[in-house]
C-alpha positions in Angstrom: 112.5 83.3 41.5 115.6 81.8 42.1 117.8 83.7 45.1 121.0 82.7 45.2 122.5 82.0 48.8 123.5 85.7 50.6 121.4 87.5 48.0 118.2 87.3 51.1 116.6 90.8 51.8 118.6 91.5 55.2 115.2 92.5 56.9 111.8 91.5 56.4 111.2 95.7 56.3 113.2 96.0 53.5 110.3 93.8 51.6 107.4 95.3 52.2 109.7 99.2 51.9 110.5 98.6 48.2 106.3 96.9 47.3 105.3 100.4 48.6 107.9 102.3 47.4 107.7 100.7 43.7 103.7 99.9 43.4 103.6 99.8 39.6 103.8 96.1 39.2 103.9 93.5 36.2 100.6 91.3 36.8 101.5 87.8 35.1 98.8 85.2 34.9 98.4 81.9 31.9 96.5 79.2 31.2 98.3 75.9 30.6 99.8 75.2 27.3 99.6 79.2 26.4 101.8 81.9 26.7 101.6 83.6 29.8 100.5 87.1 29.7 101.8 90.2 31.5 100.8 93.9 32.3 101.6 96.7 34.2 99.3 97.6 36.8 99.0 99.7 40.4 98.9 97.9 43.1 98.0 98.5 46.8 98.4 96.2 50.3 94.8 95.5 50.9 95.3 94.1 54.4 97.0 91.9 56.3 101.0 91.9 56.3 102.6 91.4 52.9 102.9 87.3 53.1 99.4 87.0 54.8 97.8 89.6 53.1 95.6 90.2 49.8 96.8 93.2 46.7 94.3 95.2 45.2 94.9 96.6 41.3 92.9 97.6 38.3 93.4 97.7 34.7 91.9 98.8 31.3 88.5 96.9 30.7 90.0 97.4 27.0 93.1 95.3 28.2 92.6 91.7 26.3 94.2 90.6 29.8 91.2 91.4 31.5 88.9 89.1 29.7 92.1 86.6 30.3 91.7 86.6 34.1 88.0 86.9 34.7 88.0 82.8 36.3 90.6 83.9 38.3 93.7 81.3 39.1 97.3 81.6 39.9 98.9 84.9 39.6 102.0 86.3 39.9 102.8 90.2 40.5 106.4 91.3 40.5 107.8 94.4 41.7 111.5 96.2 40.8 112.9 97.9 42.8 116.5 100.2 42.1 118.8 98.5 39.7 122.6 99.2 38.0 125.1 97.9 35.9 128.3 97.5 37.5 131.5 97.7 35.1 134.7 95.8 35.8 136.7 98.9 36.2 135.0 100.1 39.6 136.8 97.0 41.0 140.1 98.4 40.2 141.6 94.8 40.0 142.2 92.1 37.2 140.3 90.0 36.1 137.0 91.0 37.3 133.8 90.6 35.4 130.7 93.2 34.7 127.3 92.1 36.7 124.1 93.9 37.3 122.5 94.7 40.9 119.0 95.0 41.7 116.1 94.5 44.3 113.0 92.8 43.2 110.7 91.2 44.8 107.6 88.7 43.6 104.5 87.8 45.2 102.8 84.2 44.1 98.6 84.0 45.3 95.5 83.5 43.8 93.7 86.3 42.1 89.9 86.9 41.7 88.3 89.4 39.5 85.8 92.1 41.8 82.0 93.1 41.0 81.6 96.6 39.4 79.8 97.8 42.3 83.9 97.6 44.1 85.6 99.2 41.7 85.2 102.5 42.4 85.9 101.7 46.6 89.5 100.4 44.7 89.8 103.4 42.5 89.3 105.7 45.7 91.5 103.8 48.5 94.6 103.5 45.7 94.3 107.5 45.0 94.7 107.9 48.7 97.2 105.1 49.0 99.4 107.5 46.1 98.6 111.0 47.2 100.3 109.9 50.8 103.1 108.1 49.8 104.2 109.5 45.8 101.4 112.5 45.8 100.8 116.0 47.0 97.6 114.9 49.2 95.7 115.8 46.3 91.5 115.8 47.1 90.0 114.1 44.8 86.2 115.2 46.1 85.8 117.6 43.5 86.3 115.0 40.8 84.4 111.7 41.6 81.9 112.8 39.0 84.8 112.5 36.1 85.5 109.0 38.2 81.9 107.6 37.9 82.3 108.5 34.2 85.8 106.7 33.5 84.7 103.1 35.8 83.3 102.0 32.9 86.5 101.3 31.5 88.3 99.8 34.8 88.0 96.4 36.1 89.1 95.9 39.5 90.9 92.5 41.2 92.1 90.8 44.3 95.0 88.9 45.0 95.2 86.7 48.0 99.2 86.5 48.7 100.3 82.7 49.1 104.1 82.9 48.7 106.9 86.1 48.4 110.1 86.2 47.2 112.8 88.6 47.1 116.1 89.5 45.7 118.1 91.8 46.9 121.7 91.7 44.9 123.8 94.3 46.1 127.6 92.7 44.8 127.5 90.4 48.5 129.5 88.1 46.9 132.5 91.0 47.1 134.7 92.1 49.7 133.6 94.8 51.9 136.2 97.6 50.6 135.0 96.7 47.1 131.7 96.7 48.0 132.1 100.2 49.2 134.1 101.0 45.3 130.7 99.7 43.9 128.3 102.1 45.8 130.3 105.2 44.9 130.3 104.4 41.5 126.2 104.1 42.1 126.8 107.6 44.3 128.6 109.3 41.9 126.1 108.3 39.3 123.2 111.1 39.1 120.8 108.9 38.7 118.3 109.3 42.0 117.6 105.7 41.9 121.5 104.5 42.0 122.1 106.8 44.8 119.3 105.0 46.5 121.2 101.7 45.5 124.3 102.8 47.2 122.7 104.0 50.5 121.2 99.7 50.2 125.0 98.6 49.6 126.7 100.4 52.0 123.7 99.5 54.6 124.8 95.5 54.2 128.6 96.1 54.6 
């Protein structure tokens, strides 16, 4: 990914914040001379901090993608964060030009595909993983039976992390008092996830 000079996350934290905060990720893996293929999948930190450390995810046995990665290789998961357009007329000067900001990171390693007899030990620690961080500590006891009948269909993988990248574009390149112009606009918005953008902005002024 290519991160323009300023555009750095200002703290490590801020990393490994939105990977947990935004875990549905875009799996993208290719063989050479074919079109690379992508799909959404949930992800969790296995271990390890985010740079060292491997992923965990599953998909849909069903998933053409799946037969597609069973040698393993090179992958690359990407993560988006919060995201807005930005129109001229926040700037309240002439000329000016629209841009979009956003927070995304991706994570480069090499993936491997996991024996059936794992899945379900994947299935379990990303249910707990979601239920404490986007649940309602929901206890799933009472419905492993359902689970054993569903792992059938889910394929579990690994992904040991080699590189990460991350973008955090939140209109640097602009004075502080128009900086401060762009995240009311975000504030003023409605959307949750804009507010959340403007609370980034105004924490790099």
């Amino acid at each position: 990914m290519f991160v323009p000079k300023g555009y750095d996350p200002p703290d490590p934290s801020w990393v490994i914040q939105l990977v947990k905060q935004y875990p549905l990720a875009i799996l993208v893996t290719g063989q050479p001379g074919s079109c690379p293929v992508a799909t959404h999948v949930p992800t969790i930190l296995e271990s390890g901090s985010l740079e060292t450390g491997t992923i965990l995810g599953h998909m849909n046995r069903q998933n053409p993608h799946w037969d597609a990665i069973q040698a393993g290789g090179p992958a690359l998961v990407i993560y988006h964060g919060v995201h807005g357009y930005v129109s001229p007329s926040v700037y309240k000067t002439s000329p000016a030009a629209p841009t979009w900001d956003f927070t995304a990171v991706h994570v480069r390693g090499q993936l491997s595909v996991l024996p059936e007899h794992e899945t379900l030990g994947v299935i379990k620690r990303t249910v707990l993983t979601f239920e404490a961080s986007h649940g309602t500590a929901w206890e799933m006891a009472e419905s492993l039976r359902y689970f054993d009948q569903l792992l059938p269909g889910v394929g579990a993988f690994r992904i040991t992390v080699e590189r990460v990248e991350a973008m955090f574009k939140l209109s640097q390149e602009q004075r502080a008092d128009t900086r401060e112009l762009v995240a009311n606009w975000f504030e003023e918005d409605g959307w949750s996830d804009r507010k959340e953008l403007a609370k980034l902005i105004r924490r790099t002024i």
